[in-house]
C-alpha angles and dihedrals in degrees: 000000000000087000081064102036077056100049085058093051085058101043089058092039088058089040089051092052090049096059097049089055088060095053094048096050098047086047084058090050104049084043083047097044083043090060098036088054090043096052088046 
């Protein structure tokens, strides 16, 4: 039992992380697409 409440653990953490990466990324993107507008 406490192998597969850990498991779990680990499944949100990674979701968590994941999350975070996409924000990050789309947070990139709009900075990057900022600077590309502004250049044009």
């Amino acid at each position: 039992m406490p192998y597969r409440y850990s498991f779990i653990v680990l499944q949100d953490n990674i979701r968590n992380i994941v999350a975070c990466g996409r924000d990050l990324t789309t947070e990139l993107d709009k900075k990057f697409s900022n600077l590309s507008f502004s250049h044009y």
